[in-house]
Every structure is written in C-alpha cells, then in structure tokens.
TORRO-285538 format. One record per residue (C-alpha): x, y, z. Coordinates in Angstrom, 3 decimals, decimal comma. Layout:
BEGIN
+----------+----------+----------+
!        u !        v !        w !
+----------+----------+----------+
!        X !        Y !        Z !
...
+----------+----------+----------+
END
This chain:
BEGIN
+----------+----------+----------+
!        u !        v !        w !
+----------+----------+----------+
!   16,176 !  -54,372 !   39,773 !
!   18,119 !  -52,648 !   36,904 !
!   17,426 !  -52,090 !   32,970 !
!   20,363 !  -52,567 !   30,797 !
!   20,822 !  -51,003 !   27,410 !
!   22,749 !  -51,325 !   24,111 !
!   23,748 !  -49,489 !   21,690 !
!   25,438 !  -50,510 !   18,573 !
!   24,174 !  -48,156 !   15,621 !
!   27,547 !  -46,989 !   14,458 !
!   30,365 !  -46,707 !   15,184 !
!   29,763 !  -46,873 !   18,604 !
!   29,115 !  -50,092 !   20,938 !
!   28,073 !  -49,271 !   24,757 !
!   26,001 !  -51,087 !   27,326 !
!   24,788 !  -48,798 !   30,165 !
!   22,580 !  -50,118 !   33,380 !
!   20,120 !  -47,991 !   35,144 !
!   18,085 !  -48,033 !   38,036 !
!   15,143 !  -45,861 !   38,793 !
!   16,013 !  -43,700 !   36,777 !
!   19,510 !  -43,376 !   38,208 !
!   22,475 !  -44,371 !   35,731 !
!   24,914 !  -46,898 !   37,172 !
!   27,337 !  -47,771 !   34,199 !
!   28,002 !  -46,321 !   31,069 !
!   31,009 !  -48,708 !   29,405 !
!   31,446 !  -48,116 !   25,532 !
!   34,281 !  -49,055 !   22,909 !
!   34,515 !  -47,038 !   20,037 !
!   35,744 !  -48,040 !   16,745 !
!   38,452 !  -45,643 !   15,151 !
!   37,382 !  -44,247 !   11,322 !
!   41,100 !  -42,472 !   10,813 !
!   40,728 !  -40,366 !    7,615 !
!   38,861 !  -42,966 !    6,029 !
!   35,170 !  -43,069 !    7,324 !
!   33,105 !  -46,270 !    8,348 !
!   33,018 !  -49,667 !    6,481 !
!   29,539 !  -50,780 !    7,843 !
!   31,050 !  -54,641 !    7,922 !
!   34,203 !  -54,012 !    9,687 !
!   32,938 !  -51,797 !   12,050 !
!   30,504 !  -54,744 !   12,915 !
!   33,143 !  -57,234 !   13,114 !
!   34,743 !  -54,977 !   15,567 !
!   31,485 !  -54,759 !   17,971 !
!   31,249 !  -58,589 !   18,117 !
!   34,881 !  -58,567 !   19,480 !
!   34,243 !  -56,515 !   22,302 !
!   30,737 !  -56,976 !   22,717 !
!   30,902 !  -59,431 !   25,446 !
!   33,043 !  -57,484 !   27,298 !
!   31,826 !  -53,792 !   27,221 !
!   28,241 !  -55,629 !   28,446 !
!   30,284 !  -57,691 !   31,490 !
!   32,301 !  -53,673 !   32,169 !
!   29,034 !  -52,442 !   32,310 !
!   27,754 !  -55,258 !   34,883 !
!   30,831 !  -55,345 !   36,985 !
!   30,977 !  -51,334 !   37,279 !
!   26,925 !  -51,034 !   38,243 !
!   27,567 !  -53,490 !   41,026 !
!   24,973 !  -55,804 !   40,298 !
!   24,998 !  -59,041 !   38,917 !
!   22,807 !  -60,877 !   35,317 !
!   20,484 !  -62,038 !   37,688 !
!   19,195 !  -58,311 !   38,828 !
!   18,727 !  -57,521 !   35,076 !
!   14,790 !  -56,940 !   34,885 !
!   15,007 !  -56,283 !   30,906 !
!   17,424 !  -55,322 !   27,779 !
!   16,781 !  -52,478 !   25,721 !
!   18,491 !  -52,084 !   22,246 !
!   19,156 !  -50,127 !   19,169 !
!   16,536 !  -50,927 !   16,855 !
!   17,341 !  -48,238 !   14,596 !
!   18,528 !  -45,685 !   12,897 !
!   21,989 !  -46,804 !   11,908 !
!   23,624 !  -49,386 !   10,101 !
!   22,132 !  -52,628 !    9,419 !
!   25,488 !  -54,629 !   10,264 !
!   26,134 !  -52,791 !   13,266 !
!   22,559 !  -52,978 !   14,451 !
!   22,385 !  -56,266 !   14,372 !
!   25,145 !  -57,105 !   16,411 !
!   23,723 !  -55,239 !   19,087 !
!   20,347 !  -56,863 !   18,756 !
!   21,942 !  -60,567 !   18,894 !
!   23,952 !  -59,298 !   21,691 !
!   20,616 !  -58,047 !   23,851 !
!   18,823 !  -61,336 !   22,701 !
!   21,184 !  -63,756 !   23,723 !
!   21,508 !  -61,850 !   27,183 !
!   17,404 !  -61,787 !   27,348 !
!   17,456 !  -65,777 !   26,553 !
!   20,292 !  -65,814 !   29,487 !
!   18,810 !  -64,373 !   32,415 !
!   14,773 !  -64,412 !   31,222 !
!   14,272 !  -60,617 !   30,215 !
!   12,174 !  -58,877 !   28,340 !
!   13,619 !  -56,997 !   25,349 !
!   12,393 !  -53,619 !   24,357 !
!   13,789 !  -52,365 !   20,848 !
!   14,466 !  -48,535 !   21,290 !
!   14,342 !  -45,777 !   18,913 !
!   18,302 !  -44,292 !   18,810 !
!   17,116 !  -40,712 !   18,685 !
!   14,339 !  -41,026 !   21,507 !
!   17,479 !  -42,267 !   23,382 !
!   19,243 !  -38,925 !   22,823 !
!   15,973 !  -37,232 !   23,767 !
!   15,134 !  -38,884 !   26,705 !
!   18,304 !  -39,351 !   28,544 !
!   19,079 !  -35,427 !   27,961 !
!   15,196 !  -34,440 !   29,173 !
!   16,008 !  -36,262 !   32,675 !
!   19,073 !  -34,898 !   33,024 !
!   17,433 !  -31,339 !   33,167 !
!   14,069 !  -32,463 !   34,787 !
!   12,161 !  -30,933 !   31,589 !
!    8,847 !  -31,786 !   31,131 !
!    7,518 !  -30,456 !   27,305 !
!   10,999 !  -29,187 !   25,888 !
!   11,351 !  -28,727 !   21,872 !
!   14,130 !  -30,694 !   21,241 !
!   16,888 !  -29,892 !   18,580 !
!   18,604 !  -33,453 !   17,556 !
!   21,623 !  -33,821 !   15,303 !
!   23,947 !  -36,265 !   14,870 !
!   25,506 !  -37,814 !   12,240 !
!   22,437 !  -39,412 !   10,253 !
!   20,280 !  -37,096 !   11,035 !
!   19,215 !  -33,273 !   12,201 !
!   15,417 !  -33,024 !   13,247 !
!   13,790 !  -30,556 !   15,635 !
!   10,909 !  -32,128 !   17,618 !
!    8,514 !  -32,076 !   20,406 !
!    6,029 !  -34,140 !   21,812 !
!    2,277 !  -34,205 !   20,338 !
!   -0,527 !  -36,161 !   21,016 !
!   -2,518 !  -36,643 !   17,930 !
!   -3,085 !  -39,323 !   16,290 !
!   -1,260 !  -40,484 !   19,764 !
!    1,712 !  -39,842 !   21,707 !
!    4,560 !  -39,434 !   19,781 !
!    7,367 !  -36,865 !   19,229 !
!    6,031 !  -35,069 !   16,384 !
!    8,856 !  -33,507 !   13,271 !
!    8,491 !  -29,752 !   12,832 !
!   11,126 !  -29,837 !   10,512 !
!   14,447 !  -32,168 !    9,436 !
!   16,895 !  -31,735 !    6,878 !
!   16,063 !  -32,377 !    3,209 !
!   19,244 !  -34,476 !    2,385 !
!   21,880 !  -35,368 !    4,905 !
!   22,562 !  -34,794 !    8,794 !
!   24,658 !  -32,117 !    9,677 !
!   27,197 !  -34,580 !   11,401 !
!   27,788 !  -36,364 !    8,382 !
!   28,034 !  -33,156 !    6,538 !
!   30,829 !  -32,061 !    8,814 !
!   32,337 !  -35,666 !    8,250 !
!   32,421 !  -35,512 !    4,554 !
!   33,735 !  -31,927 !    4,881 !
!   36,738 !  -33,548 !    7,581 !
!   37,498 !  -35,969 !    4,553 !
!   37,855 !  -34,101 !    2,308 !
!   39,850 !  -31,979 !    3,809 !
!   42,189 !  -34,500 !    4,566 !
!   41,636 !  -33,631 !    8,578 !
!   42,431 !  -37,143 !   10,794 !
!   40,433 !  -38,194 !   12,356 !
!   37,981 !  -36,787 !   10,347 !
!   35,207 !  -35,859 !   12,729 !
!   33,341 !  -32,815 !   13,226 !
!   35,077 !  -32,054 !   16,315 !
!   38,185 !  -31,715 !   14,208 !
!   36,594 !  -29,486 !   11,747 !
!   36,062 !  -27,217 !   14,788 !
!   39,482 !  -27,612 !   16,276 !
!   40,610 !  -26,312 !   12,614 !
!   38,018 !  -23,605 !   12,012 !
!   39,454 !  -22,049 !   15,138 !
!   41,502 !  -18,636 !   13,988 !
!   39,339 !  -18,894 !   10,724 !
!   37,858 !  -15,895 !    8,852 !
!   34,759 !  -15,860 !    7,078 !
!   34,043 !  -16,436 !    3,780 !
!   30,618 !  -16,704 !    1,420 !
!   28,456 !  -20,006 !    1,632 !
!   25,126 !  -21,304 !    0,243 !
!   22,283 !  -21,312 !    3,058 !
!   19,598 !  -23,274 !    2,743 !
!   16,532 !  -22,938 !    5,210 !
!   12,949 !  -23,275 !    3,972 !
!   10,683 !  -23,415 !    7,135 !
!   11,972 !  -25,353 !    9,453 !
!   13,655 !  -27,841 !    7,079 !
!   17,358 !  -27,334 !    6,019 !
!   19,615 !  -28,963 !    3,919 !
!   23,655 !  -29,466 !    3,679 !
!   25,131 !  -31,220 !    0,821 !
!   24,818 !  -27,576 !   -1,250 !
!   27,101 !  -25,921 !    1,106 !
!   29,245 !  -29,279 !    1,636 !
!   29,598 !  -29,237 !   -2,444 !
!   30,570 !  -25,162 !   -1,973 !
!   33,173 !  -25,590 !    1,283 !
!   34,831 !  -28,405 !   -0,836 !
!   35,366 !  -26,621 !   -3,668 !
!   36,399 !  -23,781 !   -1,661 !
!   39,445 !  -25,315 !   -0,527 !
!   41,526 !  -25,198 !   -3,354 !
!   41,467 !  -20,957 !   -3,048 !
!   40,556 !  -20,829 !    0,669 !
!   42,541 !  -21,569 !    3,613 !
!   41,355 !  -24,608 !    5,334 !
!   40,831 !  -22,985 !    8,095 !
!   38,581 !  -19,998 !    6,900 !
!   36,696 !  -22,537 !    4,819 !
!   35,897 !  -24,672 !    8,022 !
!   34,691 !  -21,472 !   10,139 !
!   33,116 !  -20,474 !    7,732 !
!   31,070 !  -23,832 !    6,936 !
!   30,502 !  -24,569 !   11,000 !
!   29,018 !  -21,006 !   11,329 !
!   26,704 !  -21,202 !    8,300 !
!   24,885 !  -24,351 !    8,849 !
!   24,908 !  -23,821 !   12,706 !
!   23,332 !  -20,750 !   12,192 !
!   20,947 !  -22,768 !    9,902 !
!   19,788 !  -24,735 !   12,392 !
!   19,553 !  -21,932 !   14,927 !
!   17,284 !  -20,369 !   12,983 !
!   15,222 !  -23,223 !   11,945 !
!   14,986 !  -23,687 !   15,727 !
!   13,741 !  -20,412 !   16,642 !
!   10,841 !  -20,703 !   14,436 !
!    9,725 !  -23,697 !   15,779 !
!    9,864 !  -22,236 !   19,398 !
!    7,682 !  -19,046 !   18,181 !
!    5,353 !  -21,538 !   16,402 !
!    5,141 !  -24,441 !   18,821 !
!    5,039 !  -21,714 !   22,137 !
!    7,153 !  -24,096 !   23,872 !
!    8,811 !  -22,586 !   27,012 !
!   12,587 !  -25,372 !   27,048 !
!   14,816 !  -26,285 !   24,247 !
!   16,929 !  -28,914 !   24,682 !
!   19,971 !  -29,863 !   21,955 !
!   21,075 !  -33,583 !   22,027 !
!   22,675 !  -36,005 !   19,775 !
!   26,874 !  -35,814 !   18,865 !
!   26,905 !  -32,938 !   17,140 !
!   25,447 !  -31,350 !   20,241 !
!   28,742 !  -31,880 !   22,076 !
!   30,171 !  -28,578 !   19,995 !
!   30,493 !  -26,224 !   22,162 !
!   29,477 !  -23,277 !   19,233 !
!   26,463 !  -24,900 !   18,185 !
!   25,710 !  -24,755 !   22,067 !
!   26,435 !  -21,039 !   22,758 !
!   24,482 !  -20,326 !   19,426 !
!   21,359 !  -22,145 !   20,749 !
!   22,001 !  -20,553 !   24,491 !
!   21,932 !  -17,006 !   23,064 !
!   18,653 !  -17,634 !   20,876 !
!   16,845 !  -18,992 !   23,783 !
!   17,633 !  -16,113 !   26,181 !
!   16,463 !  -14,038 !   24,121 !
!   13,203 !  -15,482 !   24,057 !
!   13,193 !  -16,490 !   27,771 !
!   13,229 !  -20,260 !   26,911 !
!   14,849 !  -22,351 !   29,185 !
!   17,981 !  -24,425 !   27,059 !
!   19,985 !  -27,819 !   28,201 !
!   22,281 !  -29,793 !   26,598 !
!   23,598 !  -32,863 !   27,968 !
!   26,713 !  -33,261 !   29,268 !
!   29,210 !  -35,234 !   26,209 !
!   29,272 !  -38,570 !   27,285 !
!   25,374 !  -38,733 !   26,640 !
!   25,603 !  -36,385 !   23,433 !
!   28,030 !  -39,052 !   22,072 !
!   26,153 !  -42,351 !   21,647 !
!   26,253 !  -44,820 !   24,351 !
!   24,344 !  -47,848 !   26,162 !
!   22,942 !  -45,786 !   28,868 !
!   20,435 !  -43,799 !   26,905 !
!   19,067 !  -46,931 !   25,632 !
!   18,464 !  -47,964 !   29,247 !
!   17,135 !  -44,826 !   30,239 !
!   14,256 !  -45,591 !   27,675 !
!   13,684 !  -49,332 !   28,215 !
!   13,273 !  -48,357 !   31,498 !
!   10,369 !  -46,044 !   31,014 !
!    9,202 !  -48,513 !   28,410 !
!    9,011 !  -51,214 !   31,382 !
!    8,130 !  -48,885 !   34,141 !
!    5,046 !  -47,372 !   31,383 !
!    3,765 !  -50,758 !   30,887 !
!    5,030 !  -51,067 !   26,927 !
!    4,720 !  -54,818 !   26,266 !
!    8,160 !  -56,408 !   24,832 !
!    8,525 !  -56,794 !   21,333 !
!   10,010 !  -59,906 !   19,069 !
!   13,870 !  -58,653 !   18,210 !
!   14,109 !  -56,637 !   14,972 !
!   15,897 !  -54,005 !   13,348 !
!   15,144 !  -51,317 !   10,975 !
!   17,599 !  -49,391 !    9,410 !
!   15,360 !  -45,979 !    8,569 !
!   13,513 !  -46,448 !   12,047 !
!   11,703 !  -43,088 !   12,802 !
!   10,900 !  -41,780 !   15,819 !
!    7,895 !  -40,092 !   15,096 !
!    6,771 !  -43,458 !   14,303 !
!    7,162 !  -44,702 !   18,229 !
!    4,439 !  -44,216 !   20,549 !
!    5,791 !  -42,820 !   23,935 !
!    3,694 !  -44,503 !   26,568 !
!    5,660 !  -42,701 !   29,531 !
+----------+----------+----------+
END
C-alpha cells in the first residue's frame, strides 16, 4: 500500500508516492516568477490547472493505481495561504475519493525528513533554509518530541534574501541560483554581518548589496553577498554543533541545492569530525515526495488523521514527531 503526498506551498506543486519508505514518483510543475517574483493568487490559479494532472503523473509513474493509496499527506504550512489551500482541497477531495486518511505535514519537517533517510542518520543537527525561512534544528524531547530551534533568523530567510537581491539586480529569473551563476568571477567587497548566537539576520546586508550596486560591479556585489551570509550561517551552525555535541549535520531546504553553501558546511564539519549530507536537488527543491515520506511515518507511527487545515506561519517546533 503506498502514501501519497502534496505539496503546494509556493511556487511549487508536486505529488510524490512512497512505499516503505521507498520513493516511487516524484511529478512536480513549477510556476515561472521571471524578474517579477510571486503573486500569491496567480500562482494558485496556476496549481489548480495542473493539479489534477501532476497527482494522476505521479500515480501513473509509481505503478499503482487510487485504490492502493493507504493515505494523503499535505502541506499544511509554511507558505502561502492561496497556494496552500489548493493543495489541501486537492489531498481532500482525493481522501473523500478513495477513503484515506489525511495527515497535514509540516513543509520544513518534509525537508528534514526526506534528507535524514536519504543518509540513514539517526540524531543529525539539521541546517534548513529556504526561501521563508533559515533555522538550525535538532530533535529534543522535552516537553515532548519535537525538533527543537537553536537558532533562526531574526527577519527574513536567506532564500528570499537572495531573491530580493536577484530583483533588484534585474537578474531573470531572479532566483538565488542566478545570483550564484553571476557572483561567479566576482571579487570581494565589504558587507554588514549579522550573527548573535545562533540567530542571524539578512535584510541589513540585502539593504547594503543593493545599494552597492550602483558603484559595484554586479558581479563582485553578488560574491560578495553569497559569501557573507553563507558564512553567517556556517558559523551559526558550528556553534550549535559544539553546543548541542551532535555527531551529523545535515543541510536541506532550496537554498541547500548551492553547491557553495554545501562545500562551506562540508569543510566546517570535517573539521570537527561530524558526519554532513545534503540531499540530492530534486528533494532540496520542494516537491510531493517529502510530504509522503512524512505521512508515511505519521501512518506507520500511529499519528491519528487530522480534519484538513492550513496555517500559514505553521512551525515545526510546534509538531510532535511520533516516529
């Protein structure tokens, strides 16, 4: 029997299937931001357009058919509220369908989880940024099970950051993976760095890099940004390790798909013997199957179903892992 998953928080709409564990199909459709960024309403109209069919690519390629599905995980949240709900309708309707139960799933657990089977780790701290967010976290027991925030930023996720630096810039399409495709060549200048503990924070040097630009090549100012709040979290990270004693590191999320934040975190944790994994990009990037990697546990743990819902600022130290 097979667990199917959705997610839908941005920009983003994939439906993956799983199987013990084992990942079957991972079919996503992706809407295009340009230059401009993401109109939360449009980019939901755009999921309920190919909604039916990403979840019927996902079904054909996993070889199985709706009556094998033995429940629906979703995106309950983080994300955005129109987007979110298209992919909760979607997993309800599907649920009503075939008689599944539907298990709402934390969008950064999914990162977490789907990148901690990958490597077999058991008690990793995990490093997660994406777009929304940048957090470093690792499980804790007390008051119960839950992964517990050593530190987050103070302001906006890194991925954004990189966004609103890509706009600005006037870089199409204006992703972080294009600010890195620029920055390449680039020389370093000056810029603000803000760690305090293990929390960080990135619209002071997104205010500096864009001001930068009109004396600064494009290029330097993009090195120099990706290298200064990389190295922010880097070091953020380490003193979590040395404080939490934890012995695996694991980086997840999309802005783990850079291949500099990567190396960064790779050379930090051999020098401090820590074992380090990131996943490969297809599960950095969001998609359905991470969500069915966690309804699975979630059904195979014994979590009871919950009533479809989303929530927009959805954290997941707030979720209690039962797995």
């Amino acid at each position: 029997m097979a667990v199917l998953g959705i997610e839908s928080s941005a920009h983003t709409f994939g439906a993956g299937v799983t199987e013990r564990g084992k990942i079957l199909a991972n079919c996503k459709s992706m809407y295009k931001i340009g230059g401009t960024g993401m109109i939360p309403m449009k980019v939901a109209d755009f999921h309920a357009r190919n909604a039916r069919k990403v979840i019927q690519d996902a079904i054909t390629k996993s070889c199985i058919c709706e009556g094998d599905i033995e429940a629906i995980g979703y995106t309950k949240g983080p994300g955005l509220g129109p987007c979110l709900r298209v992919g909760q309708l979607s997993a309800k309707t599907l649920a009503d369908s075939v008689g599944a139960p539907l298990f709402p799933v934390n969008h950064c657990i999914g990162h977490i989880e789907i990148t901690r089977q990958s490597f077999g780790m058991k008690d990793p701290l995990v490093l997660y940024v994406s777009g929304g967010n940048s957090q470093i976290l690792a499980i804790a027991e007390e008051p119960f099970r839950h992964y517990k925030v050593y530190g987050e930023t103070l302001d906006i996720g890194v991925g954004n950051m990189l966004d609103n630096f890509a706009r600005a810039a006037g870089l199409v399409p204006a992703w972080g993976s294009k600010v890195a495709e620029v920055a390449k060549g680039g020389s370093y200048i000056r810029m603000p760095y803000t760690v305090k503990g293990m929390d960080f924070a990135f619209t002071g040097i997104l205010t500096h890099s864009i001001k930068a630009l009109s004396g600064s090549g494009v290029s330097d100012v993009a090195y120099s940004l990706q290298e200064t709040s990389f190295a922010m979290l880097c070091e953020a990270t380490e003193r979590a390790l040395m404080l939490s004693g934890k012995m695996e590191l694991l980086a997840c999320g999309g802005v783990a798909q850079s291949s500099r934040l990567k190396a960064m975190l790779g050379a930090m944790a051999r020098a401090h013997g820590v074992r380090f994994g990131a996943a490969p990009d297809e599960f950095n990037a969001d998609n359905g199957a991470m969500i069915a990697v966690v309804a699975e546990e979630m059904l195979r743990s014994g979590s009871e179903p919950e009533p479809p819902a989303i929530d927009q600022r959805s954290r997941p130290d707030a979720v209690r892992i039962t797995w």
